[in-house]
C-alpha positions in Angstrom: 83.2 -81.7 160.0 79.9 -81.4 161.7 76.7 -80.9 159.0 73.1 -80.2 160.1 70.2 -81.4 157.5 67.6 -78.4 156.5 64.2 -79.6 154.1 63.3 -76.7 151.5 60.1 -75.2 152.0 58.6 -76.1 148.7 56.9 -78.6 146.8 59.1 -81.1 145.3 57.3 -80.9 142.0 58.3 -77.5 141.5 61.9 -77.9 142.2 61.5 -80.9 139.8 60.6 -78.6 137.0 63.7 -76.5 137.6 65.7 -79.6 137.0 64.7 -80.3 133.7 66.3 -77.6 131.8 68.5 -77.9 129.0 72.0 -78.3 130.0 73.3 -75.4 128.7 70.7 -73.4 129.8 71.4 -75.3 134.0 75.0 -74.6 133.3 74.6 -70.9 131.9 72.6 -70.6 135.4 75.6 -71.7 137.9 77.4 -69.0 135.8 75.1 -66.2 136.5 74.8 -67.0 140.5 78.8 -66.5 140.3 78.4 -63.3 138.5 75.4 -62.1 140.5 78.3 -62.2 143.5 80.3 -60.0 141.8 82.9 -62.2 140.4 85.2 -61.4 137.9 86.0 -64.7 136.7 84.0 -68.0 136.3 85.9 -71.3 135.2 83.9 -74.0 133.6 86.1 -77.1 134.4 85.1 -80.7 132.7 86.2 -84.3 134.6 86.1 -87.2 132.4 86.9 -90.8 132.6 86.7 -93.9 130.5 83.0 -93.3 129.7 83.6 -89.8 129.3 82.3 -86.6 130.7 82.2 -87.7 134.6 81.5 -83.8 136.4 81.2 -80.5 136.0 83.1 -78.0 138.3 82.0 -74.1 137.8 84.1 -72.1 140.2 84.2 -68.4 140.8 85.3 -65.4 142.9 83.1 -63.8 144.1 82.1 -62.8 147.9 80.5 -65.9 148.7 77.7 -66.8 151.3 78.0 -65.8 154.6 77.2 -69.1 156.3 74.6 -67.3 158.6 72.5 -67.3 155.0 72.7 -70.4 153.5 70.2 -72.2 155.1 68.0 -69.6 154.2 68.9 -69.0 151.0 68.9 -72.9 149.9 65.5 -73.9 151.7 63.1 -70.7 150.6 62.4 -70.4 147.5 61.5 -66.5 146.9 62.4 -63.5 148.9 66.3 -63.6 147.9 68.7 -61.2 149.1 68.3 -60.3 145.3 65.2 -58.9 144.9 65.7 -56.2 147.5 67.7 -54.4 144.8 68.8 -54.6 141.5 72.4 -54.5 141.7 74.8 -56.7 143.1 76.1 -56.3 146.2 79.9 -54.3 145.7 80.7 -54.0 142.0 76.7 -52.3 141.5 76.2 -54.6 138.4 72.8 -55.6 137.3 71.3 -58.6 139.0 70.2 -61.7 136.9 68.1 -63.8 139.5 65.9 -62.9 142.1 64.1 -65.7 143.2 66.5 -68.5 144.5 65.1 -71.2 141.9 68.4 -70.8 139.5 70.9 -73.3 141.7 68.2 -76.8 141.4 69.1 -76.6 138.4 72.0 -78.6 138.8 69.6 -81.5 138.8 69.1 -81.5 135.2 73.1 -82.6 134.9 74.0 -84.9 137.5 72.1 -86.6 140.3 75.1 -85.2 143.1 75.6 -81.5 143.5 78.2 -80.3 146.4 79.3 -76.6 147.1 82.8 -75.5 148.2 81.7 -71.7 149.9 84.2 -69.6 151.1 83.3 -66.0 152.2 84.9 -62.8 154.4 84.0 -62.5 157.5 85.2 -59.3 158.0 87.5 -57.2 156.5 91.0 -57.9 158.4 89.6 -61.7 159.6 90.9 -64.4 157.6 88.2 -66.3 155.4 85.7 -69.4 156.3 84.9 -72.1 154.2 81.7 -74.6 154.9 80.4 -77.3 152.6 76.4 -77.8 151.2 75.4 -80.7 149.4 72.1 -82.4 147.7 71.3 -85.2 146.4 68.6 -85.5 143.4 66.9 -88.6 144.9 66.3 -86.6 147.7 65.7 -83.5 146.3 64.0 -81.5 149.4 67.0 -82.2 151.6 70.3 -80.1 151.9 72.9 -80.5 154.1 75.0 -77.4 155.1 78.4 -78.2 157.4 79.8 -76.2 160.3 82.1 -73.6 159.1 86.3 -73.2 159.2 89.1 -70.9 158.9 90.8 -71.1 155.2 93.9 -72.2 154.2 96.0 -68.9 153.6 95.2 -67.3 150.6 92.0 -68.7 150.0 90.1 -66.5 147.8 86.4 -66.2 148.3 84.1 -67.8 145.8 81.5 -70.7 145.3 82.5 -73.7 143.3 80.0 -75.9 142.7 80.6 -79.6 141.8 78.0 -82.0 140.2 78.5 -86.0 139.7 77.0 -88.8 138.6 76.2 -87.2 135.8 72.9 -88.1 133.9 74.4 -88.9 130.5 78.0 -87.7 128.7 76.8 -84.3 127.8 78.4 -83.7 124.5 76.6 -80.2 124.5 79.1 -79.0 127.0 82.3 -79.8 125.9 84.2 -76.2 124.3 83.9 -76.2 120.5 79.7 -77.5 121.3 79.1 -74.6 124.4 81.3 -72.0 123.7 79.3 -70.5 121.0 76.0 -70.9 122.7 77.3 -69.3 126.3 78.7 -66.2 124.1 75.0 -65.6 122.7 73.8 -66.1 126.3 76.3 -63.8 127.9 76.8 -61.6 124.9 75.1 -58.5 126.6 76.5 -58.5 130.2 79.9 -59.3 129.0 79.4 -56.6 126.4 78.5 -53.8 129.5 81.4 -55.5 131.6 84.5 -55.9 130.5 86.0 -57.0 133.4 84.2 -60.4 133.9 86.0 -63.5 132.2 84.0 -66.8 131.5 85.7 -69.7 130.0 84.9 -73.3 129.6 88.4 -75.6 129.8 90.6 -72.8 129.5 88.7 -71.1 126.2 87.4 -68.0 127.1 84.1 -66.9 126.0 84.4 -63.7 124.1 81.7 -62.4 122.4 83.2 -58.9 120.9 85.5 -61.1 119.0 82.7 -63.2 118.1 80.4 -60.4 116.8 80.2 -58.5 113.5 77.3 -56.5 113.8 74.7 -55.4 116.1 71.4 -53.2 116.0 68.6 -52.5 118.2 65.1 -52.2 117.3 62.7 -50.3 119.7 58.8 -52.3 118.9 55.1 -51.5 120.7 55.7 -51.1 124.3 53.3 -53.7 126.2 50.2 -52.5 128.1 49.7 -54.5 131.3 47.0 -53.2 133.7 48.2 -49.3 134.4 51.9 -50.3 133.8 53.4 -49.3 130.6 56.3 -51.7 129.7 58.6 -50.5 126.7 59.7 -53.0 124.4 63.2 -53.6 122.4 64.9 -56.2 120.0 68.7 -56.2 119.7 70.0 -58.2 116.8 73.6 -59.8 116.9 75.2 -60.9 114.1 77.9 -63.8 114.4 80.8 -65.1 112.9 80.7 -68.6 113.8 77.7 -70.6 113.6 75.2 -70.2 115.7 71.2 -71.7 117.0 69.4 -68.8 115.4 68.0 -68.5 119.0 64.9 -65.3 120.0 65.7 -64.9 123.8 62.9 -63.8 125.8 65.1 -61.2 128.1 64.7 -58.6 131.3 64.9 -55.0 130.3 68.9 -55.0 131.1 68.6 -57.5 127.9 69.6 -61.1 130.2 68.3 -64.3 128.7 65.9 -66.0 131.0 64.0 -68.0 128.3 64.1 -69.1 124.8 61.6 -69.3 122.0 61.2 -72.6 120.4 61.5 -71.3 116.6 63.6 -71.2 113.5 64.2 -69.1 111.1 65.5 -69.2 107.2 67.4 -66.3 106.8 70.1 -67.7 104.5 73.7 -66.9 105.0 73.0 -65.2 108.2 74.5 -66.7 111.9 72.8 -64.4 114.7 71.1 -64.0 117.9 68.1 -62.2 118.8 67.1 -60.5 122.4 63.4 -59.6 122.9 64.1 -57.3 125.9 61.3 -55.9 128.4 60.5 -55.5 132.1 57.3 -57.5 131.0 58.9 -60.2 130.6 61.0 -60.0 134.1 58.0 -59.8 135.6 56.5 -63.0 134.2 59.5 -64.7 135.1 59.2 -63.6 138.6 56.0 -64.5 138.8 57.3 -67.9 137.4 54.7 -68.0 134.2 57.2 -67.2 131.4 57.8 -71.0 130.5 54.2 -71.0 129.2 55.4 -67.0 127.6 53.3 -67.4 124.5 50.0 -68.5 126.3 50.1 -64.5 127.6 48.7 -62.4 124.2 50.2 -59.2 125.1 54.2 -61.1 125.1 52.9 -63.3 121.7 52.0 -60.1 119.8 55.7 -58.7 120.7 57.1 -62.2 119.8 55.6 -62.1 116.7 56.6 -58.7 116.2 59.9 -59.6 117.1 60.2 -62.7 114.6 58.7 -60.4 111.6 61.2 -57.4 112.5 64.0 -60.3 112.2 63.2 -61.5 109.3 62.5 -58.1 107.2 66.1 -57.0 108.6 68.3 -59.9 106.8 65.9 -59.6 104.4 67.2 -55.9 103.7 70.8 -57.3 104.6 70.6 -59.6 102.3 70.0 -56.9 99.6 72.5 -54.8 101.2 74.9 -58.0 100.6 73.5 -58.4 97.1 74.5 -54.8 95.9 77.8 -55.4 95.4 77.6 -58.7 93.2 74.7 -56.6 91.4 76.7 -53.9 90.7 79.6 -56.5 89.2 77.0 -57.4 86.7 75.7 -54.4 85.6 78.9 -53.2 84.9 79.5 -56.2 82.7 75.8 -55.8 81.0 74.6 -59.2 82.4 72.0 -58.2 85.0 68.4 -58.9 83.6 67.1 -55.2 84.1 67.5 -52.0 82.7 67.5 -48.3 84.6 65.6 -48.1 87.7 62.9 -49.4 88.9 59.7 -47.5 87.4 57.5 -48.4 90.5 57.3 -50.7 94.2 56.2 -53.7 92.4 59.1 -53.7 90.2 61.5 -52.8 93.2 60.1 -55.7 95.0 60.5 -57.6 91.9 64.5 -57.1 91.7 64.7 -57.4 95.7 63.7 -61.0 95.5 65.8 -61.6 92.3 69.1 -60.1 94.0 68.7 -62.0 96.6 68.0 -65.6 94.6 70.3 -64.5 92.5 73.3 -63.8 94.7 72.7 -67.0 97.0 72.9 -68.7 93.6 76.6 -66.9 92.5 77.5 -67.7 96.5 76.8 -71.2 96.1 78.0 -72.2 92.6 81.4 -71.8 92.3 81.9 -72.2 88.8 79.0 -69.0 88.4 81.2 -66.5 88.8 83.9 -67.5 86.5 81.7 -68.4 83.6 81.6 -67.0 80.3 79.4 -63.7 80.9 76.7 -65.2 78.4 76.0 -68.0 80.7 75.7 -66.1 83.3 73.4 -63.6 81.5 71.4 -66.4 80.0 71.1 -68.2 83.7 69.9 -64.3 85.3 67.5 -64.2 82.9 66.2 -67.1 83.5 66.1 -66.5 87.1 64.1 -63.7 86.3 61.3 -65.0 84.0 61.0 -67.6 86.7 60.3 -65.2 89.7 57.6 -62.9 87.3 55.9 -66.2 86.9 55.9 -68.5 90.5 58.1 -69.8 93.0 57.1 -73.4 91.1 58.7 -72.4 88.0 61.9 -70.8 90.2 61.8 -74.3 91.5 62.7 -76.0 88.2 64.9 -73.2 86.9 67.1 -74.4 90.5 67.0 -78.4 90.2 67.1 -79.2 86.3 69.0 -76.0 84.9 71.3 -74.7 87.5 71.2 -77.9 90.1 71.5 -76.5 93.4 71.0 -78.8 96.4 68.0 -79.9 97.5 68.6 -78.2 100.6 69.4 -74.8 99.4 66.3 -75.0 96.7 64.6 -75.1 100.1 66.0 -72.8 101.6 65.3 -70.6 98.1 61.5 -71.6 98.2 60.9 -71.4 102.3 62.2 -67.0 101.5 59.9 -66.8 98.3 56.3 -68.8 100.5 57.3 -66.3 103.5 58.3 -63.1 101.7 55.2 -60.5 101.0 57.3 -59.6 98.4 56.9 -62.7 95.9 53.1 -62.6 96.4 52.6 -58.7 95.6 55.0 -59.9 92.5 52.5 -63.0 91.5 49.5 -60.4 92.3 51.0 -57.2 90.5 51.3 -59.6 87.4 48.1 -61.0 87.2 46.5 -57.5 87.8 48.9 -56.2 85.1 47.6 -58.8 82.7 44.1 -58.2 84.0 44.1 -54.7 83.2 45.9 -55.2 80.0 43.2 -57.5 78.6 40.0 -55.0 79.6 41.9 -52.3 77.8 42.7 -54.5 74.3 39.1 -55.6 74.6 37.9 -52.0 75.1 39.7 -51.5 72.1 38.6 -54.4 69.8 34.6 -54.3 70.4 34.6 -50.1 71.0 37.1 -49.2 67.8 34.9 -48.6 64.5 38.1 -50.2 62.2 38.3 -53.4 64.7 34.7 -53.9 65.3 34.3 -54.4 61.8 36.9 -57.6 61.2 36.1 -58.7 64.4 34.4 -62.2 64.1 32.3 -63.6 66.8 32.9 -67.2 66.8 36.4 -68.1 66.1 37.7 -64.5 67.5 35.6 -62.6 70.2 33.8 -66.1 71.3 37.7 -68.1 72.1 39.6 -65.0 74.1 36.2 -64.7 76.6 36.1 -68.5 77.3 39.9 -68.1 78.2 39.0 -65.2 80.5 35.4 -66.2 82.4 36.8 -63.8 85.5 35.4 -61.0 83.5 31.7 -62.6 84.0 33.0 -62.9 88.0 35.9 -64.0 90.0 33.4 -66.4 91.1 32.7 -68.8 88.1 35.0 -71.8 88.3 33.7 -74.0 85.6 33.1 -73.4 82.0 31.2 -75.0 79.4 31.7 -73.4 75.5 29.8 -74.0 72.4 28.1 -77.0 73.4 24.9 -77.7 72.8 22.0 -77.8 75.5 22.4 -81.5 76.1 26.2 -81.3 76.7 24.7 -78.2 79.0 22.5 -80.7 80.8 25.4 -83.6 81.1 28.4 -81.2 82.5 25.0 -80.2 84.9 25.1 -83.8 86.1 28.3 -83.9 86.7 28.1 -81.2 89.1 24.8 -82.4 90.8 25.8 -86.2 90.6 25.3 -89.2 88.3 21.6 -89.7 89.8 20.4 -87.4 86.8 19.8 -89.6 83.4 20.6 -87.5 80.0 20.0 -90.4 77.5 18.7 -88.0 74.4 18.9 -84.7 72.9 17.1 -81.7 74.8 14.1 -80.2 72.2 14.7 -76.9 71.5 11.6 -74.7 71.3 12.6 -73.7 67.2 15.5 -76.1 66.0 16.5 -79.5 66.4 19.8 -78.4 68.6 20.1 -74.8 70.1 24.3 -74.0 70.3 24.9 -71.9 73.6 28.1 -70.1 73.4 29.3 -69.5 76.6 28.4 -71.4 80.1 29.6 -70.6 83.5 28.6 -72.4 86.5 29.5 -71.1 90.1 29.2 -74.1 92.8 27.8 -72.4 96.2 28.2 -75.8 98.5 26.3 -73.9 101.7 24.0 -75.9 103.4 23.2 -77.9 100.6 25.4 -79.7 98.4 23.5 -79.1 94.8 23.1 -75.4 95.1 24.1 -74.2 92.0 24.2 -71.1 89.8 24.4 -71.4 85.8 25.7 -68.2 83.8 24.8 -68.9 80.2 25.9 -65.8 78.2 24.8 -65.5 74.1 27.9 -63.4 72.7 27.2 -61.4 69.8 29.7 -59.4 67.9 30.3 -55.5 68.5 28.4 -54.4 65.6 25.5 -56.1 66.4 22.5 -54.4 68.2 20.7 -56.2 71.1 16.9 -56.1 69.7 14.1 -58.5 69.1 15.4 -61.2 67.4 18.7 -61.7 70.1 16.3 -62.0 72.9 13.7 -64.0 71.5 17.0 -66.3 70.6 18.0 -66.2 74.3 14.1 -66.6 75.5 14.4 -69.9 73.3 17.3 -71.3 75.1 15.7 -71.0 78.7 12.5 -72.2 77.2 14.1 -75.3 76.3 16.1 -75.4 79.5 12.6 -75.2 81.6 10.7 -77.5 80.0 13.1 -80.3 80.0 11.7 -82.2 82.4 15.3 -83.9 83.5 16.4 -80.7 84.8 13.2 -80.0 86.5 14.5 -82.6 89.1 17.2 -80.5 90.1 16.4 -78.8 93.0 18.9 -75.7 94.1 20.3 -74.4 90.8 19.5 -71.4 89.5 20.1 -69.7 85.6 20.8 -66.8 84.4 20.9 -66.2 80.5 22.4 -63.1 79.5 22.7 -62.0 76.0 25.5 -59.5 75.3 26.4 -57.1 72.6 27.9 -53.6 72.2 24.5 -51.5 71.6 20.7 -52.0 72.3 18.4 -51.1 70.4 14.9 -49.2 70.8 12.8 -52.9 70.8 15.6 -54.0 73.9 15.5 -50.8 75.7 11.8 -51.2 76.0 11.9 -54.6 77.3 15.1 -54.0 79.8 13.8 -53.4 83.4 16.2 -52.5 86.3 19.7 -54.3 86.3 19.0 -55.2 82.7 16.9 -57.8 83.4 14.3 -58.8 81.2 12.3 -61.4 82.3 12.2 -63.3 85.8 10.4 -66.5 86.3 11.1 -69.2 88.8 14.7 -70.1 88.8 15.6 -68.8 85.7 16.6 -64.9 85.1 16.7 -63.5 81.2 18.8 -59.9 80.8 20.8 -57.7 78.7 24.3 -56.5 79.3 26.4 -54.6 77.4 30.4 -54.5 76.6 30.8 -51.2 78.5 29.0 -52.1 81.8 31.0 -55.6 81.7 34.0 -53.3 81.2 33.8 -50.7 83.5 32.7 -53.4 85.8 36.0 -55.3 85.8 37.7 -51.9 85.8 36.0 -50.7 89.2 37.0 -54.5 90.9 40.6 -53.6 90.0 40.9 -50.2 90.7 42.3 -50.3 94.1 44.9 -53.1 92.8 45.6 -50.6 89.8 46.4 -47.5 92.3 48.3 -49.5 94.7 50.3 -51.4 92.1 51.0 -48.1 90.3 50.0 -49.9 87.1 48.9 -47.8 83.8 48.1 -49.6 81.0 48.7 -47.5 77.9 47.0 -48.9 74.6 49.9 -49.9 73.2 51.5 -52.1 75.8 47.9 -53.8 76.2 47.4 -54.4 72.4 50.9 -55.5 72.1 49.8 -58.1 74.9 46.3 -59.4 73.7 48.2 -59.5 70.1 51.2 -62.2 71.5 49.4 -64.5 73.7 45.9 -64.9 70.9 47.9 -64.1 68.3 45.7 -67.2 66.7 42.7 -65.6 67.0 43.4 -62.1 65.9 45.1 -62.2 63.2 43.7 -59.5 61.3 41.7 -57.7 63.7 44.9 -55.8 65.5 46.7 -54.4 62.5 48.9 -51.0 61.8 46.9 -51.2 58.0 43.1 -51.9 57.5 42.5 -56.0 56.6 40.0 -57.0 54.1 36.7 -58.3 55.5 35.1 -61.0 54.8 31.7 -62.4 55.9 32.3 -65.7 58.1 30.1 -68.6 58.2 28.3 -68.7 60.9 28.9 -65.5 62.3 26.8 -63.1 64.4 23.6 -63.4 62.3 23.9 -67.4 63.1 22.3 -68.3 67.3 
C-alpha cells in the first residue's frame, strides 16, 4: 500500500504540550473524536503482555474521514470541519472539539499511534479503508496511505491504535477508569442515550452510577460587550469518586479540570462549571492557565463555595433523621427550637459532628442511651467553646481516627458557621459582663458591699477589653517600680531599674490597674501606658482622687530612668461612679485634666466606660440577636467570680463591713 508523508503546519512545541495530558484525560479525547462522528458505540480495548499493559485500541462507528480530508485535517491545526457548526454531522448532536488539537494527544500514552479509517463513499458504493500513522519522535510527520475497497461488511469507523506505550498505565485498566470516564461523560451520555462507551467489555453508565443531581445557576461573566451566563451542576455518586470541578462548554463537556480538593465528608460527587466563557478560552487555547483570567476565578471560586455550602446543607439534610432518633429517645443535647441564627448555626455544626461520629463508631449506636447522651453533650460543650477543645473530645474521649478528626477539624476551620459560634459566644459573654457590672457599681444595695480591692479591682483585671480591645498586656497592683521593670521588658533590657522609684508623698505609691498597648510602627519602642486608679462606686471623683493620680505621674516623670525612654506615652485615668463639684471644675474636654508632655491625667466615669463598650458591640448584639436580660447576666458574673462576689450578688441584703484597705486607701 502506497503512503505519502505530509509535515503539520505547527510548531512542534505546541503539539508537545498536547501530549502531556493526563492519560485519562488523552484517552477520554480519542473517545470524543468517535462520538463527535456520530458513533453510537466506542470500545476501549486493552493489549497486555508479560510486562503488562502493551496498547490501547479505541474503535468506533462512526462515518469516518473521507480520505480527501485527512491530510488536512491531521496537518492544520485550527479551522476544523467542526467549528463551522455546532452539531455533528447526521445524528445533530452537540460537538465537543473544534480545533483539531484533541488526536496529539495520543502522545502522552505511547510513542506509536496508527489509524484504521474506513468511511462511505457514497451511499450505494461499498466502503474505503486507508491507514495514518505518527510517530512521537517525529512528531511533525504523518503518513496517510492510498485508499481501498473494504472487506464486505465493513462498518465505518476510526480505530486508533497506540504502542510502545510510555509506562503500564494502571489508571486505565476498568475498575481504575471506569469511574472517572462516567464523571467525564456523565452529561452527553445523560442527553443521549443511544451512545455506548465501554472499557474491556464494562460499559460506562453513569445513570446507574448517579444518585442525585442539581443545577446551580451563579453570576453570569461579563467579557467585553458579551454576556456569558454561568451554571454549576452537582452529581452525586455511588462509587467513589476524584471530587473533580470540571471547567465545561455551555452544553456542560469537560474540557479542563481544576486542581483542588474538597472535604465534604461522606459525599462521592462531580462538579461541572458550565459556560460559553469558558469554550471560548479553550478555543482560544488559554484555558490551561483558566485561573490566571479574574473574570473565570471569581466564578471558580463561586463554584467551589456553592459546593461546599450544598453538602454542607446535605449533610444536615442527612443528619435529620439520626437527630430525630435521639430526640425521640431524650438524648439530643438541646431543647425546643432554636431561639435565634446563632443557635441554629450552633446545632448545624453539631448534627453534622455528631452524626459523622454515630456513622463512624459502630458501637455508638447501640450503646446504653446514657453514654450516648453523656458523649452529645460533650460534643456540644466542645463546639460552644473551640474546634481545639472538639479536638480532644474526638482523640482522648471518643477516639476517632486521626484521619477523620481531620476531616472533623478541616469542616469546623472552613465553615462560617463555627466562627459566628466562637464570635456569638464571646459577644454573649461580653454583653453579659457590661450588664452585671452596670448592675454592681449603678445598684444602691450592691454598691454599698461592693469592695474595691479584692472585688471590683480582680474582675476588671480579668477583663482589660473594657479599657480597649487594644491593650494586650496588663500589669495589677504593683507598685511603680514593678511599673517601670514590666516597662523594660517591653522596651528591652538596656534600661537599668536597680531601686525603688520615689513617690512624690509615700515611700511606694500602689497603682491598681496598668495596661500597655505595643504600637510597633516605624519604631520598635512606641509605646502607650494606660494606668487606671479604680475607686469603688460610692466614691466621688474630687480633690483628693486626683491629686492621688497627679502624684503617681509625678513620680513617673521625674524618674529619671524612664526619661530615657523615648516613644511611650501615659495616660493616668482615675475612675469612679460620680464627680464631684471640685472634679467637674478641673475636667476639660474628653475628661482630661491635665496634659503635659507625654503624659495625659483625666477622669472617667463607670457610665461612659459602659455605654462605651455597649456602642462597640452594638452591631454584634443586633446581628447576633443577643438580649441580655439581668438575670441571665448576674447569674453569669455570679458562676465564673463567684470568688469575688460573694456577698455582693445576693436575693437578701449582706452585712457590710469596712475592708482594710478599701477605697479611702490610694
Amino acid at each position: 500500500m502506497k503512503t505519502q508523508r505530509f509535515i503539520v503546519e505547527v510548531q512542534p512545541d505546541f503539539i508537545e504540550r498536547q501530549a502531556r495530558a493526563r492519560p485519562i484525560d488523552a484517552l477520554s479525547e480519542i473517545i470524543w473524536n468517535g462520538l463527535d462522528a456520530d458513533a453510537t458505540a466506542v470500545d476501549v480495548r486493552l493489549g497486555h503482555n508479560e510486562f503488562g499493559l502493551s496498547s490501547v485500541t479505541v474503535a468506533d462507528n462512526g462515518h469516518g474521514i473521507p480520505h480527501a480530508e485527512a491530510s488536512t485535517l491531521f496537518t492544520r491545526l485550527g479551522g476544523s470541519w467542526k467549528q463551522r457548526g455546532g452539531f455533528t454531522k447526521t445524528k445533530r448532536r452537540i460537538l465537543h472539539g473544534s480545533e483539531g488539537r484533541g488526536r496529539f494527544k495520543v502522545f502522552a500514552l505511547g510513542r506509536v499511534a496508527d489509524w484504521h479509517v474506513t468511511y462511505q463513499t457514497g451511499r450505494e458504493a461499498p466502503p474505503k479503508s486507508y491507514e495514518i500513522g505518527m510517530l512521537e519522535s517525529s512528531i511533525r510527520e504523518v503518513q496517510i496511505s492510498d485508499e481501498e475497497l473494504s472487506d464486505n461488511g465493513a462498518h465505518t469507523g476510526v480505530e486508533v491504535t497506540i504502542s510502545e506505550l510510555h509506562r503500564d498505565f494502571r489508571s486505565l485498566e476498568p475498575d481504575a477508569s471506569v469511574q472517572e470516564l462516567s464523571e467525564i461523560f456523565a452529561l452527553y451520555l445523560k442527553d443521549y442515550r443511544d451512545v455506548r462507551i465501554a472499557v474491556e467489555g464494562v460499559a460506562i453508565d453513569p445513570a446507574s452510577g448517579i444518585s442525585a443531581s442539581k443545577i446551580f445557576p451563579l453570576r453570569p461573566i461579563q467579557d467585553e460587550d458579551q454576556t456569558h451566563p454561568v451554571e454549576l451542576e452537582i452529581i452525586e455518586w455511588r462509587s467513589t469518586t476524584k471530587r473533580a470541578l470540571y471547567l465545561c462548554n455551555e452544553q456542560g463537556f469537560p474540557l479542563s479540570q481544576v486542581a483542588t480538593r474538597f472535604h465534604v465528608a461522606g459525599f462521592q460527587f462531580s462538579a461541572y462549571l458550565k459556560s460559553s466563557f469558558i469554550a471560548r478560552l479553550h478555543q482560544d487555547a488559554a484555558l490551561e492557565v483558566a485561573e490566571m483570567h479574574p473574570q473565570l476565578s471569581y466564578a471558580i471560586e463561586e463554584a467551589q463555595q456553592t459546593i461546599k455550602n450544598h453538602f454542607r446543607d446535605r449533610s444536615s439534610e442527612q443528619a435529620r433523621s439520626v437527630v430525630e432518633e435521639w430526640k425521640s429517645e431524650n438524648i439530643y443535647p438541646y431543647e425546643g427550637e432554636a431561639k435565634s441564627p446563632i443557635e441554629t448555626a450552633e446545632r448545624k455544626v453539631f448534627d453534622i459532628v455528631a452524626v459523622s461520629v454515630n456513622d463512624y463508631l459502630q458501637d455508638f449506636a447501640s450503646a446504653p442511651p446514657k453514654n450516648r447522651a453523656l458523649h452529645l453533650r460533650m460534643l456540644r460543650s466542645a463546639i460552644e467553646r473551640s474546634p481545639e477543645d472538639l479536638q480532644i473530645i474526638l482523640r482522648e474521649v471518643i477516639q476517632l481516627p486521626l484521619r477523620k478528626q481531620e476531616e472533623l477539624a478541616k469542616l469546623l476551620r472552613e465553615a462560617s458557621l463555627s466562627s459566628i459560634i466562637s464570635a456569638a459566644k464571646i459577644v454573649a459573654d461580653r454583653l453579659k459582663f457590661l450588664s452585671a457590672l452596670d448592675s454592681i457599681v449603678f445598684d444602691p444595695e450592691m454598691k454599698k458591699r461592693l469592695k474595691e480591692r479584692t472585688q471590683l479591682h480582680k474582675i476588671l483585671a480579668d477583663n482589660t477589653w473594657i479599657f480597649g480591645e487594644e491593650f494586650n498586656l496588663s500589669v495589677s497592683d504593683r507598685s511603680l517600680t514593678e511599673v517601670l521593670r514590666q516597662h523594660r521588658k517591653l522596651l528591652g533590657d538596656d534600661i537599668v531599674i536597680d531601686e525603688p522609684v520615689k513617690h512624690v508623698s509615700k515611700t511606694r505609691g500602689i497603682v491598681d490597674l496598668m495596661l500597655s498597648r505595643a504600637l510597633r510602627r516605624h519604631r520598635s519602642d512606641e509605646l502607650d501606658h494606660l494606668v487606671v486608679e479604680l475607686k469603688a462606686p460610692k466614691v466621688k471623683i474630687g480633690k483628693k482622687e486626683i491629686t492621688q493620680v497627679e502624684e503617681y505621674a509625678i513620680s513617673v516623670a521625674r524618674d529619671a530612668r524612664f526619661r530615657t525612654a523615648s516613644g511611650v506615652t501615659w495616660t493616668f485615668w482615675v475612675l469612679s461612679d460620680e464627680i464631684d463639684e471640685y472634679g467637674e471644675f478641673r475636667m476639660k474636654e474628653r475628661g482630661i485634666v491635665e496634659q503635659k508632655g507625654n503624659i495625659t491625667i483625666g477622669i472617667r466615669t463607670w457610665s461612659q466606660i459602659i455605654q462605651e463598650n455597649k456602642a462597640r458591640l452594638q452591631f454584634f448584639q443586633e446581628k447576633l440577636e443577643h438580649q441580655a436580660d439581668q438575670g441571665t447576666a448576674l447569674r453569669y458574673l455570679q458562676e465564673k467570680y463567684e470568688a469575688f462576689l460573694s456577698g455582693v450578688i445576693t436575693e437578701e441584703p449582706a452585712p457590710t463591713e469596712p475592708e482594710e484597705g478599701d477605697a479611702s486607701e490610694p
